[in-house]
N, C-alpha and C positions, 0 to 999 in steps of 0.2 A: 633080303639081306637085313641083319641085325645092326643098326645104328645106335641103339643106345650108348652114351658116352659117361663115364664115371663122374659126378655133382665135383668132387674135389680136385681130383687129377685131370680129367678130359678125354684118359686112358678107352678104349672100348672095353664094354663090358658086357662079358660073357653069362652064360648060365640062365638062373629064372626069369621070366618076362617083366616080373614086380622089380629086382634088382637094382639099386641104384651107384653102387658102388662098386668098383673093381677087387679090393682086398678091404680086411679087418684095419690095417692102418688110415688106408682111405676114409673110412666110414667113420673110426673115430676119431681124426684130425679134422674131417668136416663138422660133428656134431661140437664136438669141443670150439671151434672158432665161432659155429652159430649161438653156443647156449653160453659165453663166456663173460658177455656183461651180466647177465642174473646171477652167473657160478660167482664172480667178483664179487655181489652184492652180499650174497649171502656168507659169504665167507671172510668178509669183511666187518659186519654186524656180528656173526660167531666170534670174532676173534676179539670183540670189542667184550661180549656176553664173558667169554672164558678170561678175559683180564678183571671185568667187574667180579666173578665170581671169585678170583684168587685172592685177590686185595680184600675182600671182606672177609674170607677165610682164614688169612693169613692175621687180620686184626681183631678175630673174633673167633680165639682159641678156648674160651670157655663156655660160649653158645651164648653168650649175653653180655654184652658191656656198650659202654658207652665212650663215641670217637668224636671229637670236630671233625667240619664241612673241610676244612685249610690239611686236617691230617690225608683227607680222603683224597682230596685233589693234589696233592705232594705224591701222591702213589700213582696218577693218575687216571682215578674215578672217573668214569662218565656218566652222571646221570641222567643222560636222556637213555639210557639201554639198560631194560629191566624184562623179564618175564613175565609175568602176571602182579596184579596186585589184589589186596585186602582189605577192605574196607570194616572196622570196627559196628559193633551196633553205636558207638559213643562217638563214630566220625572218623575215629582216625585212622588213616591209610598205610598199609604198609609196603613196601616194594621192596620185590622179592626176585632175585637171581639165581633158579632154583631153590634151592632148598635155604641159601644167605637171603634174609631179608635184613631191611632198612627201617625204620621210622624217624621221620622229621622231628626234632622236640624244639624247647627253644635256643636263643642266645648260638643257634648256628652247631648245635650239635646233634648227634644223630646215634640210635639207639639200636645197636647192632643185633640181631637174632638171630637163630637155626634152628628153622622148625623140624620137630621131628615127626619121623617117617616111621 
């Protein structure tokens, strides 16, 4: 006699001898409960990514200008969440939210750009 019992439910579970699940709701209410702090994190960091990108789109309607640190964080900027960066041959770094990028200048202002594709 077959004893397998379903990971989520407890239900018995019928069919292939591999089988760990009783139905399609079982299987994915289990994997969902198991994979939900990664799904949080990542989904959480995306949603930080697609506000950094709107805010610098939204202030950078001509592909180039120049914004204050205080205008960025009034919108709320986070700059620890960026996509890649760019390194100048002359040093200087750019940080890039896709395709909106940043450069640090002085006096606390910052040098809006979108490179193009």
């Amino acid at each position: 006699m077959d004893t397998r019992q379903c990971l989520e439910c407890n239900e018995p579970v019928k069919g292939r001898i591999d089988k760990k699940f009783c139905s399609d709701y079982c299987r994915n209410a289990y994997n969902n409960r198991v994979n939900k702090d990664s799904k949080n994190l990542i989904r959480n960091i995306n949603n930080r990514l697609r506000k950094n990108y709107k805010i610098l789109s939204e202030l950078n309607v001509s592909g180039k200008t120049k914004v204050t640190r205080s205008k960025l964080y009034d919108r709320g900027f986070d700059f620890q969440f960026f996509t890649s960066l760019y390194k100048t041959k002359t040093g200087n770094t750019y940080f890039y939210i896709y395709d909106q990028g940043y450069l640090p200048l002085e006096n606390e202002t910052f040098l809006l750009i979108k490179k193009e594709t």
